[in-house]
Steps between C-alpha positions, in 0.01 A plus 500: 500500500675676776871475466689271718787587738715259625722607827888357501581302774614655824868425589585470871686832582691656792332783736738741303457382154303743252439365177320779340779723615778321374305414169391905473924565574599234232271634207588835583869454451423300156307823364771720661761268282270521172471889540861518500584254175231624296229760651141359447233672315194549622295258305756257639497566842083490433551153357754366818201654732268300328735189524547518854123625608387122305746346697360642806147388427575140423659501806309708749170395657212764587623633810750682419388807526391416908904443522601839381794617717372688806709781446217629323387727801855558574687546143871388470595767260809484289797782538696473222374676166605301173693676243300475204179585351220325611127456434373693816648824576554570861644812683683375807545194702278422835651396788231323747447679845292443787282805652638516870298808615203707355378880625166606393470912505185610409555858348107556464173337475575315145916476485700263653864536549759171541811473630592148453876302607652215304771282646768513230784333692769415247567826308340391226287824441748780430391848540563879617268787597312632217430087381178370388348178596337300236191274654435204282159372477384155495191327325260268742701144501121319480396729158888352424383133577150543244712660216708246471265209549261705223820524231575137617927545549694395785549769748886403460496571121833695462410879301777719357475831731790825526632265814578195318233172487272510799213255557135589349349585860759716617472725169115480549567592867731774462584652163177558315124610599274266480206708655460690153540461113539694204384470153814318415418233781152479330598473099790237603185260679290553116812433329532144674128431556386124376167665508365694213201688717761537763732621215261765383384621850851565593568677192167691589621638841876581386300757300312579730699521761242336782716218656830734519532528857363164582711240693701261322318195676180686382602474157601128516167368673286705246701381184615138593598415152707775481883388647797699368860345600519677816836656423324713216190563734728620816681744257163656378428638925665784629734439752447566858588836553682611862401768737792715567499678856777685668733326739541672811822319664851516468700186456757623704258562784344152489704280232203210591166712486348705192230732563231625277211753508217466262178722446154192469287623228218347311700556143890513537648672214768743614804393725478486843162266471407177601111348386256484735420168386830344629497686831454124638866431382602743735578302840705384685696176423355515135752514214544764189706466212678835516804620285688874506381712180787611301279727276364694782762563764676758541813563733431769781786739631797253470761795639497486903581858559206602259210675664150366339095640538272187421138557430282262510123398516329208587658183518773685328693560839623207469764634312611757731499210802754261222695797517553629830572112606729451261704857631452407868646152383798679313578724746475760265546886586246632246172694638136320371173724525195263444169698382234246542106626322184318557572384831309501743650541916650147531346290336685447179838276442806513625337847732635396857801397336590787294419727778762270735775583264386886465558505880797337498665697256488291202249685326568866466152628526212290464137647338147387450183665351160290497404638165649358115326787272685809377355758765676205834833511290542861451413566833738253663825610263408884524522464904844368435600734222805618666706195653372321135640778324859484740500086426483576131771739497701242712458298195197241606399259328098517415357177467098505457331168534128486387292367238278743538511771221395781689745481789837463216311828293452685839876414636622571203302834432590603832859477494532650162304779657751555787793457246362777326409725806865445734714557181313772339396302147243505262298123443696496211852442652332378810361198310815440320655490886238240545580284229871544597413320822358233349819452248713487740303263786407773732115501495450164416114361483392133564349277346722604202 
């Protein structure tokens, strides 16, 4: 017979009153208390889980899952990392931002180019030129609603994660992919199947390998007698993994606004890319869960007086814009050259802007070749051989910013080839020069 819920009376409450909130508060200060007695293991914390999730469905009619929170499209993210270990391992903290302006460059017939604005107001988001902006996916909030009606939990089901206890839809939401599976996924659904054809069949395809890849909701509809306790099951998918793209603003030039230029490809893999697929999140008034990437920023030319060559391709210019905004904003005395490849006229980020600043002085000489391969970027840095050479002596700073092999191997080649030429060396010592360089921060290449 089908089980029987029975829903607690309704008390009369105040406009302000939030039961669930102050309930969620309360229990989360009694584990905080517990932790700090006597840590709980994690067949203990399992068991409390348990406890509670009964309570919730003697307690809970069907429709909860219709009265998740509707900050599902708009995530209230949490910005304070816990101390400890935890069971999902996370590299940064979000921050929620809302697009407030999108530029579409179209650099040829199949690439797109972004440049996107967030409003940031608060100073939440703290960065410097040469800082990498983490985009945080997010899994469909209906696909959300079906998994958790298929597993049968309340969407409000509290699950251990690196942030502390968060409800079962936001970590479905947010932290883990739900669009794919792995073996483990699979062999954790035959391990807990009531079903002993269902059993086998799973057991079949985990050594296989023909449902890895599948959705998670997939896997649930096919195998209904299959139901894991869903903390187990959401630590067997791979958490959603962020896009990292270069952030082209200063935060001295506009402490409220963060701006961002991404390359659209079918299959992101390298920084600097955003999915095709989510090219629809890009608009304005629609919100991203962004955080700054510790693990791939690096600081550029923090000495005023320093004179600095950027080269960059693509999208990569962004870069060179963060850093002539944040000199113009400093005031600082220090000469910029900006060496922009694969652009074509005007119609790449940032172009009427950068020139702007060239002709007001900001930049100290401003360059731009259409072409990215080897034969473009030898061409553009041998017609500039002398004042590059006179910069270097004057102690420049080279900063290359590509993540395109060929253009660091061809920079790189190049000036280890005028090294060896102006000061008379063989590509022995001229290579050790090189490397010197790059000890000491002077040729510095991005991403590292």
């Amino acid at each position: 017979m089908p089980k029987t819920r029975t829903a607690l009376p309704v008390e009369n409450r105040t406009v302000d009153s939030n039961p669930f909130d102050d309930g969620r508060a309360a229990g989360r200060a009694a584990i905080e208390g517990l932790l700090k007695t006597a840590p709980l293991k994690t067949n203990q914390i399992e068991w409390l889980s348990g406890f509670l999730q009964g309570l919730v469905e003697t307690t809970q009619n069907d429709s909860d899952l219709e009265q998740t929170p509707s900050s599902m499209t708009a995530p209230t993210l949490k910005g304070v990392e816990p101390d400890g270990p935890s069971s999902f391992a996370l590299t940064s903290t979000p921050y929620t931002a809302r697009i407030t302006s999108v530029e579409s460059f179209n650099a040829s017939d199949d690439e797109e180019w972004l440049n996107v604005t967030l409003d940031v107001e608060g100073g939440r988001l703290q960065y410097r030129p040469g800082s990498t902006l983490a985009l945080w996916p997010t899994n469909e909030p209906e696909e959300v609603r079906k998994v958790l009606r298929a597993v049968g939990v309340s969407a409000q089901l509290m699950i251990t994660t690196a942030r502390g206890a968060e409800p079962a839809w936001q970590v479905l939401l947010e932290r883990v992919n739900i669009s794919t599976t792995s073996r483990a996924t699979v062999e954790l659904l035959a391990e807990y199947s009531r079903s002993d054809s269902e059993c086998v069949s799973l057991r079949s395809l985990s050594e296989t390998g023909a449902m890895q890849g599948k959705s998670l909701l997939s896997l649930l509809r096919r195998f209904p007698s299959a139901r894991p306790p869903l903390e187990p099951l959401l630590a067997s998918l791979s958490p959603l993994e962020p896009s990292l793209v270069p952030i082209a603003s200063s935060s001295l030039d506009q402490p409220n606004l963060l701006s961002f230029t991404a390359r659209v490809v079918l299959d992101p893999g390298v920084w600097g890319e955003v999915s095709a697929a989510t090219r629809t999140r890009f608009r304005t008034g629609e919100w991203l869960a962004v955080s700054v990437d510790p693990r791939h920023s690096t600081q550029l030319a923090d000495d005023d007086l320093a004179p600095v060559i950027l080269i960059a391709d693509g999208p990569c210019i962004a870069f060179g814009r963060a850093l002539v905004a944040e000199r113009r904003a400093r005031q600082a005395k220090g000469r910029s050259w900006i060496i922009g490849l694969g652009m074509q006229g005007t119609s790449f980020p940032y172009s009427r802007e950068l020139a702007a600043w060239h002709k007001a002085g900001s930049i100290g000489r401003y360059d731009v070749a259409s072409g990215t391969d080897s034969i473009d970027t030898t061409r553009i840095l041998d017609e500039s051989e002398d004042v590059l050479w006179r910069w270097l002596v004057d102690n420049s700073q080279i900063i290359v910013v590509s993540t395109r092999g060929e253009t660091r191997r061809t920079v790189g080649d190049w000036l280890e080839s005028v090294i060896a030429r102006r000061q008379r060396l063989d590509s022995a010592a001229a290579a050790q020069k090189l490397r010197d360089l790059r000890t000491s921060r002077m040729f510095v290449e991005i991403p590292s």
